[in-house]
Each structure stands twice: as C-alpha cells, then as structure tokens.
mmCIF file of the C-alpha atoms, coordinates in Angstrom:
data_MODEL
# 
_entry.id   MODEL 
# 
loop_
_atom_site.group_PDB 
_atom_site.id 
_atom_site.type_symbol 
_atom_site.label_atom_id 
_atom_site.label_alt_id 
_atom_site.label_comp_id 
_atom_site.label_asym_id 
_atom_site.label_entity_id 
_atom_site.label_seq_id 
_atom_site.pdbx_PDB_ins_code 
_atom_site.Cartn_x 
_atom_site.Cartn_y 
_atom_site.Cartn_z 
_atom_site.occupancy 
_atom_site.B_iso_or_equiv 
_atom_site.pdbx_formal_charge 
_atom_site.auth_seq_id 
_atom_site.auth_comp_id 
_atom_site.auth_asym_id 
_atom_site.auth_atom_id 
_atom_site.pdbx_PDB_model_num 
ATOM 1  C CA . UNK A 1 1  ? 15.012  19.062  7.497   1.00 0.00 ? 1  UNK A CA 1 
ATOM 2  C CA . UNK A 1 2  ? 14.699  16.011  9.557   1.00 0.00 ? 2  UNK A CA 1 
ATOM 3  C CA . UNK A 1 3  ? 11.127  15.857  9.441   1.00 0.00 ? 3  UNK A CA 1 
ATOM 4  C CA . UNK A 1 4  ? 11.505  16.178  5.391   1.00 0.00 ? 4  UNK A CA 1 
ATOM 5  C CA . UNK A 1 5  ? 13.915  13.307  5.196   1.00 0.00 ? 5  UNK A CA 1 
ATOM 6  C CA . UNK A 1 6  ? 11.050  11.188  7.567   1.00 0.00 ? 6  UNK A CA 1 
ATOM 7  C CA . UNK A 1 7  ? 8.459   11.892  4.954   1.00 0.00 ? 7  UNK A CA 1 
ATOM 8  C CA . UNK A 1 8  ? 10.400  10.628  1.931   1.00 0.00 ? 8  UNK A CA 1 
ATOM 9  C CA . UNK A 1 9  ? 11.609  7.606   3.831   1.00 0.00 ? 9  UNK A CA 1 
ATOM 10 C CA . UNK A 1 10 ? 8.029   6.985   4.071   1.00 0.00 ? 10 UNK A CA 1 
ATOM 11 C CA . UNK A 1 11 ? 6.474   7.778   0.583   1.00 0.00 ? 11 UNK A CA 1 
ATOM 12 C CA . UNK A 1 12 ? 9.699   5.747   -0.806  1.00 0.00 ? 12 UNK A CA 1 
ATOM 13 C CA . UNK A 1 13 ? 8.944   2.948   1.831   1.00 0.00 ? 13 UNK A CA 1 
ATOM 14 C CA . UNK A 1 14 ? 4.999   3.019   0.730   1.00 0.00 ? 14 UNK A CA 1 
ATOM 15 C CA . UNK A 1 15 ? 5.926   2.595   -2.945  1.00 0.00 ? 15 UNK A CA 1 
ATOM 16 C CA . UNK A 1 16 ? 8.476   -0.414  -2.232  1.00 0.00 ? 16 UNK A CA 1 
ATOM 17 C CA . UNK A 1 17 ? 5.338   -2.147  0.072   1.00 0.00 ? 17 UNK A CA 1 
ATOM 18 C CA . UNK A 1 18 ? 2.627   -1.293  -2.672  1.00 0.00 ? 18 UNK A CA 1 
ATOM 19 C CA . UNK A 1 19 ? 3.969   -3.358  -4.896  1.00 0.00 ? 19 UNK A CA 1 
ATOM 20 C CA . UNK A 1 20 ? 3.987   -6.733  -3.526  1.00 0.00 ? 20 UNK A CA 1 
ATOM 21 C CA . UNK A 1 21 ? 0.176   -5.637  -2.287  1.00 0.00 ? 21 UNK A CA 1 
ATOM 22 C CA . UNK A 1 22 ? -0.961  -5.519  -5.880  1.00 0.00 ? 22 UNK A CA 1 
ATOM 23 C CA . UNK A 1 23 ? 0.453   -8.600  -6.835  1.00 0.00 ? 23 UNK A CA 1 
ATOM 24 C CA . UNK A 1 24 ? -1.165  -10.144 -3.744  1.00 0.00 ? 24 UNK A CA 1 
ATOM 25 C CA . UNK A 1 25 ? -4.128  -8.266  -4.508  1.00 0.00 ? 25 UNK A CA 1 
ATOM 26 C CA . UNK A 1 26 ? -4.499  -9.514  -8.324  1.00 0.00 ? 26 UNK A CA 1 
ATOM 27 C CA . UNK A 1 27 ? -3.431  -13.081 -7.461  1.00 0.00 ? 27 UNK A CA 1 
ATOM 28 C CA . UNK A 1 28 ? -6.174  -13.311 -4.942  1.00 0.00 ? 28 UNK A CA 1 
ATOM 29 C CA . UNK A 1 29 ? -8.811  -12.191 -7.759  1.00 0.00 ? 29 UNK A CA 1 
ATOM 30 C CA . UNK A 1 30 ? -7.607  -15.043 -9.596  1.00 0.00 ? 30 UNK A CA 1 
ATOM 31 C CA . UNK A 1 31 ? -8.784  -13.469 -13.182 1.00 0.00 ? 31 UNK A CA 1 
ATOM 32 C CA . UNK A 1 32 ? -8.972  -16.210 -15.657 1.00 0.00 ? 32 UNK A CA 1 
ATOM 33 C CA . UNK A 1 33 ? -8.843  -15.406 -19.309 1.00 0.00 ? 33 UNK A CA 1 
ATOM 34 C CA . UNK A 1 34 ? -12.242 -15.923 -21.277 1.00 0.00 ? 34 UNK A CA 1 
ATOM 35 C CA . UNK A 1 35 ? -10.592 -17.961 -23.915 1.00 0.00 ? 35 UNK A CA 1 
ATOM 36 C CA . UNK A 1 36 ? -7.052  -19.704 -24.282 1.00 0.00 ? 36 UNK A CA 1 
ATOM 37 C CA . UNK A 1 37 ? -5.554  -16.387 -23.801 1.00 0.00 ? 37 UNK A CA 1 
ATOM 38 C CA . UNK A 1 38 ? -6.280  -12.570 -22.439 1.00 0.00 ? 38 UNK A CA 1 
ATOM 39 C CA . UNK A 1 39 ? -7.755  -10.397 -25.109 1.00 0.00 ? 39 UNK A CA 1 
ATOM 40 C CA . UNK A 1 40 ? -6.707  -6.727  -24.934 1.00 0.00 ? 40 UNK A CA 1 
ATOM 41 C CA . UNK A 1 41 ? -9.594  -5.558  -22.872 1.00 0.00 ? 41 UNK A CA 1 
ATOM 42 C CA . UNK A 1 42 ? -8.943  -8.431  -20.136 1.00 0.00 ? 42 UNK A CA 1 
ATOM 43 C CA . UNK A 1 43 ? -5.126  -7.511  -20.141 1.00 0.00 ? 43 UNK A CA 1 
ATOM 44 C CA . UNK A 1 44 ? -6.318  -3.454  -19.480 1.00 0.00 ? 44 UNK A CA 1 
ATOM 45 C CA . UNK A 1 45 ? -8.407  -4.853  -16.862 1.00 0.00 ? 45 UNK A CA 1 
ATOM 46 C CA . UNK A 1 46 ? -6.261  -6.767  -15.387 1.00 0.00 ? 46 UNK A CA 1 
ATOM 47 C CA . UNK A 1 47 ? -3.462  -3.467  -15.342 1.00 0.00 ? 47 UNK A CA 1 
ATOM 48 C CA . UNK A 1 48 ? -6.663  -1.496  -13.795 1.00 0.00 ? 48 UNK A CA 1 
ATOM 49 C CA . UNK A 1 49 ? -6.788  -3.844  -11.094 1.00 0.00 ? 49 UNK A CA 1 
ATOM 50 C CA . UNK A 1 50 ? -3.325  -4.031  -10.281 1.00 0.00 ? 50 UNK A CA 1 
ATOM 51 C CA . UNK A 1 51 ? -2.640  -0.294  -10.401 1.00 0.00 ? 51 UNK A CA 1 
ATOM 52 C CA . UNK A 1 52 ? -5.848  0.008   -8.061  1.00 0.00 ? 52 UNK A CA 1 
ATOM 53 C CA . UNK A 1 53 ? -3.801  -2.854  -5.534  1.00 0.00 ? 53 UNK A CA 1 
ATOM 54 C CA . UNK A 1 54 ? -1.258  -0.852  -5.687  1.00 0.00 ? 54 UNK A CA 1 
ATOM 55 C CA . UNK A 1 55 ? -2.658  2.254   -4.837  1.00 0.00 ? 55 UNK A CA 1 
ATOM 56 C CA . UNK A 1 56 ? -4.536  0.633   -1.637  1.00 0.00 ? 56 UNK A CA 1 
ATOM 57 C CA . UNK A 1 57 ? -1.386  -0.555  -0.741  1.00 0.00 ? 57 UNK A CA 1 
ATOM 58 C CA . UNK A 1 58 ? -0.006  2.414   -0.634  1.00 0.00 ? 58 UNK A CA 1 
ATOM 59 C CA . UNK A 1 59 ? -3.039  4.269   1.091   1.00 0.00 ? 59 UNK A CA 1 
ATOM 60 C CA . UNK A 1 60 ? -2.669  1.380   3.344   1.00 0.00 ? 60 UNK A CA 1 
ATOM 61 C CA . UNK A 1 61 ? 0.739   1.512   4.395   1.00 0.00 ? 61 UNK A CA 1 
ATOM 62 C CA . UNK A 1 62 ? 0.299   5.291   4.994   1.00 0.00 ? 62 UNK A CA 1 
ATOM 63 C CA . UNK A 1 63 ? -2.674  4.526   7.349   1.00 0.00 ? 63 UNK A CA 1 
ATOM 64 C CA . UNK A 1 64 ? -0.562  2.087   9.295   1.00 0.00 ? 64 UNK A CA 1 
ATOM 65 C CA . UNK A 1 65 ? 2.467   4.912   9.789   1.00 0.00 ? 65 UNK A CA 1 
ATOM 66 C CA . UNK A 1 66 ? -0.681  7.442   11.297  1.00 0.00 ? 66 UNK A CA 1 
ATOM 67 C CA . UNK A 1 67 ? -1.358  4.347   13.856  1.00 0.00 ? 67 UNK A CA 1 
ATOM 68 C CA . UNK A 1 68 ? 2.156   3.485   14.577  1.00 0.00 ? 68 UNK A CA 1 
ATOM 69 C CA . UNK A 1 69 ? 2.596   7.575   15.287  1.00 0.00 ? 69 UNK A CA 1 
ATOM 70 C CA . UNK A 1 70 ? -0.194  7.703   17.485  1.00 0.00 ? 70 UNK A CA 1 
ATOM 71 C CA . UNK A 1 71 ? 0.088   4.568   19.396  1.00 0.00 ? 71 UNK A CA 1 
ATOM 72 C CA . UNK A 1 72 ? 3.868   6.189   20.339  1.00 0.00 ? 72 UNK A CA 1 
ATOM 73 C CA . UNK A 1 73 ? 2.381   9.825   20.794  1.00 0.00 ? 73 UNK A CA 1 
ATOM 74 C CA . UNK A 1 74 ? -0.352  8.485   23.524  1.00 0.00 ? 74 UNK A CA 1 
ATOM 75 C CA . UNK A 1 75 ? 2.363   6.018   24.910  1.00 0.00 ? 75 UNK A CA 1 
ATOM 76 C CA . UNK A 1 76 ? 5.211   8.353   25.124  1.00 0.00 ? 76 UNK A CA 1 
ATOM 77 C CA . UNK A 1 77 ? 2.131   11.036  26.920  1.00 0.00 ? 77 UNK A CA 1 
ATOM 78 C CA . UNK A 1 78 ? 1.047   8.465   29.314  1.00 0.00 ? 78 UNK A CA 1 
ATOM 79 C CA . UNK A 1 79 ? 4.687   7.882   30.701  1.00 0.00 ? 79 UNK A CA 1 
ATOM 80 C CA . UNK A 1 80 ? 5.368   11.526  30.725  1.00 0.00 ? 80 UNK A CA 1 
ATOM 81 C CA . UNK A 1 81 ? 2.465   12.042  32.752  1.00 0.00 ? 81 UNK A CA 1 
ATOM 82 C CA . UNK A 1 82 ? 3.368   8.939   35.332  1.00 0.00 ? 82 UNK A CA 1 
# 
C-alpha cells in the first residue's frame, strides 16, 4: 500500500511539474503569428507544441525520480557494505 501511495505522489507530482515545463518550453520557441494575429492552424500548432512540452516534462520528471532512486540505492549499498 505504501509503495502505491509513492507512485501516485509521483504521477500527481509529474503532472503539477509538466506544466510550468510546457510553458517554458513554448515561450522559449517564441512562435510569432504570421499576420497581426494566430490563424486557427497556428493556434493548433501552438496547443501541439505545448501538449508535446508537457509531455517531456513529464517523461522528464519521471527520469529524474529513476536517478534520484538509484543514486540512494548505490549510496545506501555502499554504506551497508562499509
């Protein structure tokens, strides 16, 4: 049960940190309308992009908890073994 409650801590934590990512992530495309403002296609590209920030963010902040994990796992081993 414990371990459950870890994992949604985590997928709830990953959605919370995706979304400043994809704003970070479209701001730093810096997408400028063709004309004085978006036609629909830009506007649906511009969603495409942000959804796609967002789901690297969240792919990314899932690959950081693996690292954390195994940094302590081989830290935690080495003392063990001192």
């Amino acid at each position: 049960m414990k371990a459950l409650a870890r994992e949604l801590l985590w997928f709830f934590t990953a959605v919370v940190l995706c979304m400043p990512i994809a704003y970070l992530f479209a701001y730093l495309l810096d997408l400028k309308p063709e004309g004085p403002t978006m036609t629909f296609n830009e506007e649906v590209f511009q969603m495409e992009l942000f959804i796609v920030g967002a789901i690297i963010g969240f792919i990314g902040t899932y690959i950081m908890r693996v690292i954390i994990w195994a940094m302590k796992k081989y830290l935690i081993k080495e003392e063990n073994d001192s």
